[in-house]
N, C-alpha and C positions, 0 to 999 in steps of 0.2 A: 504493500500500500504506500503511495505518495505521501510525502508531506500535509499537503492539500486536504486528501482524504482522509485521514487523519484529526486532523483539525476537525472537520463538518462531523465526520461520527463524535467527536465528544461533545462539539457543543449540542450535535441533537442528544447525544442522554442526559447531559447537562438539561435541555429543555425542558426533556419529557420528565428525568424525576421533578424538576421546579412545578411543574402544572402537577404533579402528583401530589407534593405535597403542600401545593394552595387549595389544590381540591378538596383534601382529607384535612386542612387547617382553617379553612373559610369555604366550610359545608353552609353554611344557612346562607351564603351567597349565593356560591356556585349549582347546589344540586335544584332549588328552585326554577333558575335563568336556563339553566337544563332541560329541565323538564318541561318551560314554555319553549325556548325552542324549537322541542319536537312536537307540541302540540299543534305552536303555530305552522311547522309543515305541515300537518294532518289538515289544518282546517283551513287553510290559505285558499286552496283551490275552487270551496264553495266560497268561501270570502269575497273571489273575486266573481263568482257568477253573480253574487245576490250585487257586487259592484257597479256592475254592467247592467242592472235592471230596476239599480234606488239607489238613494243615496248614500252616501259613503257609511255616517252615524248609523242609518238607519240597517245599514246590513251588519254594522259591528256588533248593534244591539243582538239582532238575531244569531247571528254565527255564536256570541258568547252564551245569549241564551240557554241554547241547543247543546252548546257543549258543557255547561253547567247542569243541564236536565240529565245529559248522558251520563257527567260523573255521580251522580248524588243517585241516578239508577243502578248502576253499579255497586255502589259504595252501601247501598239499602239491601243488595241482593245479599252481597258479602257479611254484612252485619248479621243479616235474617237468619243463613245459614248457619253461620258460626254459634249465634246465640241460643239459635236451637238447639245445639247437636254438646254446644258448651253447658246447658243445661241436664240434659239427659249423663252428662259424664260427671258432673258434679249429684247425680243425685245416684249415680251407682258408685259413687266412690266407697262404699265398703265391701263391693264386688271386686273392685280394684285393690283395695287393702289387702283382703284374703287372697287376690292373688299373688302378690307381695310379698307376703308372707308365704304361702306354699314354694314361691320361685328361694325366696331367701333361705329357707330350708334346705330346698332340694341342694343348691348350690356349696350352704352348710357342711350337709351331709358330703360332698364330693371334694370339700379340703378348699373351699374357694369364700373369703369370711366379704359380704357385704353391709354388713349391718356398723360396722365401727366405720367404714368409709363413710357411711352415709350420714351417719350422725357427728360427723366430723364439717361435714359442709352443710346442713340443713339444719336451722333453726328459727324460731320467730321473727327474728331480727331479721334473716336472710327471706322472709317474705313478706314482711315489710318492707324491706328497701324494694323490693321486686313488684308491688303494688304502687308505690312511692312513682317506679321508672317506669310504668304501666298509665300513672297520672298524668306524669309528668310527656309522654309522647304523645296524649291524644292532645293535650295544649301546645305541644309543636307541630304535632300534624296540622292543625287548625290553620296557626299561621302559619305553612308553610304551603296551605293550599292558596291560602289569601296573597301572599305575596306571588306565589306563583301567576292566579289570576290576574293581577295587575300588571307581571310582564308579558302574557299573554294580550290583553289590551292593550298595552304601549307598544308591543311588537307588533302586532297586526295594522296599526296605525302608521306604520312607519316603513314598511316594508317595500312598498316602490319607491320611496324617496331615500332610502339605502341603496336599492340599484342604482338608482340614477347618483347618489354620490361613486360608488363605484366604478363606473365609464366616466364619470369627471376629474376623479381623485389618482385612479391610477391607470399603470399603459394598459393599451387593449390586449395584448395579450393577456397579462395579469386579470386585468377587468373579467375578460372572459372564461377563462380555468378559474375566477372565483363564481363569475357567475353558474356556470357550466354544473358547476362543483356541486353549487347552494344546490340547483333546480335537480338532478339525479339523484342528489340525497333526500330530496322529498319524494321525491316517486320513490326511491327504496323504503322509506320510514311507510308510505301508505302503503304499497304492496307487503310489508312486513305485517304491520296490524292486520290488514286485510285478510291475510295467511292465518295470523297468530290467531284472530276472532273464529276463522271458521273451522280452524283444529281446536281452538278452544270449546266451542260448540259442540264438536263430533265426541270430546272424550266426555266432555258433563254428559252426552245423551246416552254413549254406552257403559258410563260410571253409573249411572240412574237405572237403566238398562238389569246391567248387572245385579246390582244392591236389590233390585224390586225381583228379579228371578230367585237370587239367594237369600228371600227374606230378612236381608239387614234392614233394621230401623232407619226411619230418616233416609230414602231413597233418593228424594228428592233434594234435599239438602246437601248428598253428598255428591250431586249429579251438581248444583250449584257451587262448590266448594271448589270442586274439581272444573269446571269451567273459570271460577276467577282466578284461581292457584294456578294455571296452565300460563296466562300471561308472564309468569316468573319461569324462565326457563332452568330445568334440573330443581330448583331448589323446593319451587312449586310442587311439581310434580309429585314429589318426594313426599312431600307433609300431606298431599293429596291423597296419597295412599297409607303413610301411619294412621291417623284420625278412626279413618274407619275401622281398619283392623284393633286398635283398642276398644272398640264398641263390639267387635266380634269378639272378644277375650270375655267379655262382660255377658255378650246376649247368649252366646252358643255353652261358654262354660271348657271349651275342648282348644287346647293349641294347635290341632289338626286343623278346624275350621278356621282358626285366626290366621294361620299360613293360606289356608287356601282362597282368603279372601284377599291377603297382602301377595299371593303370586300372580293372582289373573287380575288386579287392579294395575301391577304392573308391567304384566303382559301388555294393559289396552294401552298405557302408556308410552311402552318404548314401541308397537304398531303406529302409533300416532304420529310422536315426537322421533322416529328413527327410520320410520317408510313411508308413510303419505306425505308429512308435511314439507319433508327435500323434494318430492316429486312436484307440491302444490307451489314451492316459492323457487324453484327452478335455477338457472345460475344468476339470477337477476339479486339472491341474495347468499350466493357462494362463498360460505365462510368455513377456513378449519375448525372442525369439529374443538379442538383442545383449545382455539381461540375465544370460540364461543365460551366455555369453557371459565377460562381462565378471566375473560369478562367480566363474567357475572360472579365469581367468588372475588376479583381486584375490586367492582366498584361495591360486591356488597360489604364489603371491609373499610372501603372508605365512605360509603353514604347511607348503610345498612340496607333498610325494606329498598326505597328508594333506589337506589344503586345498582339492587339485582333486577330491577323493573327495566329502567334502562341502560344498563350497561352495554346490553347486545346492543341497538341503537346509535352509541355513541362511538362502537366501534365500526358501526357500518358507514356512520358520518366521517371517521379517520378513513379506514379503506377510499369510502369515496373519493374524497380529498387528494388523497396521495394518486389517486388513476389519471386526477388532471393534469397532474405534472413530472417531464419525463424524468428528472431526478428523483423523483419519489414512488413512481410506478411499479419498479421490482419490490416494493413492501406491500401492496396489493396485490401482487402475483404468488408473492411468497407466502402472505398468510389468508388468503383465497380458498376457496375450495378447491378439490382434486378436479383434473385435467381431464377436459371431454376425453373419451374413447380413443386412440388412433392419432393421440395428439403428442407430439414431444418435449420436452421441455426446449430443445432451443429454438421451436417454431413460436416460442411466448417469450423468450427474452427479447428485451430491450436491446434496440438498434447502440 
């Protein structure tokens, strides 16, 4: 490697750790301005038809409307579910205790001691504070939806007169790989959700499907659970299938059933998330599997719930980015998805 090159690789890790750790040190800035960003992709496009046919205030009203009816529909579903399904497990918790205890036993009895671990980390205190940080996040969630919204409306306001500084401020070519940039990363964020809503939809209906064939309680619920938890890639998933199977340990009484309710819930999961939905978002959102990945466990560490929601997103915004420019293109290539059939790799390197 040259001199030259040299120099540019450090100062880009120089960069990229600096944006890491303003991200993960000026969260209540960054993850909201975040999150409107990619909304305001999503919702630009009707933005601008209702533009075209009233006037400007008058479609902002609407467009935010609509997208505050959509979050709080959501956010009602998720409530509904959890609250139900949170209720029925707080009222078998002595179904749970005794199991607990027969599992503490059996483990006893096999030379494996749980019971002094446990009472070593678990005490009052420690659920109080744990109620305390349960308070204390739905008062951040709140403002952090609020503030979001306002740069959702500041953004939406402002968004062709940033283009237009754009082509005024810097050279056309620049202008253009930013413009270029911006407008592909919207169609990928909408074709993403677009994707992510209708897998999301397929696993609630055969999680629902499921649970109401094998008489789990709360059929419904876990058919809901499991459609909002799907938006969270891997991590989602995941909790989408413990939940229930703890209410199998409870209802059925048998660790045979509670297995076989946590292996075909994750069956429907990796058919969903592992063969339809690469076939449904095609190479239009070709990403390495272990990028995806590693995504969503970087930003859920640096922004938590928030972070693993869009983490995918934000690296689909970087990939974008980097295809506009031919210095930065082989990091799009390189952490891309795998290579159509019959293709080589130096038929995709850069000139």
């Amino acid at each position: 490697m040259t001199s030259d090159s040299v120099s540019r690789t450090s100062i880009a890790v120089v960069a990229v750790v600096t944006t890491a750790a303003a991200a993960y040190f000026a969260d209540t800035v960054f993850a909201p301005l975040t999150l409107a960003l990619f909304i305001i992709a999503l919702v630009w496009p009707f933005q601008c038809w209702l533009q075209a046919r009233a006037p400007a205030l008058l479609a902002l009203a609407v467009t935010m409307t609509l997208t505050i009816l959509t979050m709080l529909v959501f956010a009602s579903l998720v409530v509904w579910g959890f609250s139900r399904v949170g209720r029925s497990l707080i009222a078998d918790s002595s179904r749970y205790q005794a199991i607990y205890d027969a599992t503490v036993a059996w483990l006893d009895s096999h030379g494996v001691s749980v019971a002094g671990l446990w009472a070593e980390h678990f005490n009052v205190s420690w659920m109080l504070r744990g109620a305390q940080q349960i308070t204390g996040r739905v008062n951040t969630t709140l403002s952090f939806w609020i503030i979001t919204l306002v740069y959702v409306i500041l953004g939406l306001m402002e968004v062709e007169d940033a283009e237009r500084k754009l082509w005024a401020f810097l050279s056309p070519g620049a202008a253009r790989a930013f413009v270029g940039a911006s407008a592909d990363t919207g169609k990928k964020f909408r074709k993403y959700m677009e994707v992510r809503t209708l897998m999301s939809l397929a696993t609630g209906a055969l999680v629902w499907a499921f649970a109401a064939a094998a008489g789990l309680q709360f059929a419904v619920e876990w058919g809901v659970i499991a459609f909002a938890l799907n938006y969270i890639p891997f991590i989602g998933p995941f909790i989408a299938t413990v939940f229930p199977t703890l209410l199998a340990m409870a209802q059925f009484a048998t660790w045979q059933a509670a297995l076989g309710v946590f292996v075909c819930l994750n069956i429907i999961q990796f058919v969903i998330g592992s063969y339809v939905e690469p076939r449904m978002s095609g190479n239009v959102l070709a990403i390495s599997p272990s990028v995806v990945l590693f995504s969503v466990f970087f930003w859920t560490f640096l922004w938590g719930l928030y972070g693993a929601f869009i983490g995918v997103p934000i690296t689909i915004a970087a990939l974008t980015f980097c295809e506009h420019w031919p210095s930065t293109r082989w990091i799009a290539d390189l952490l891309g998805g795998p290579l159509p059939a019959g293709v080589k790799p130096s038929a995709t390197a850069s000139p």
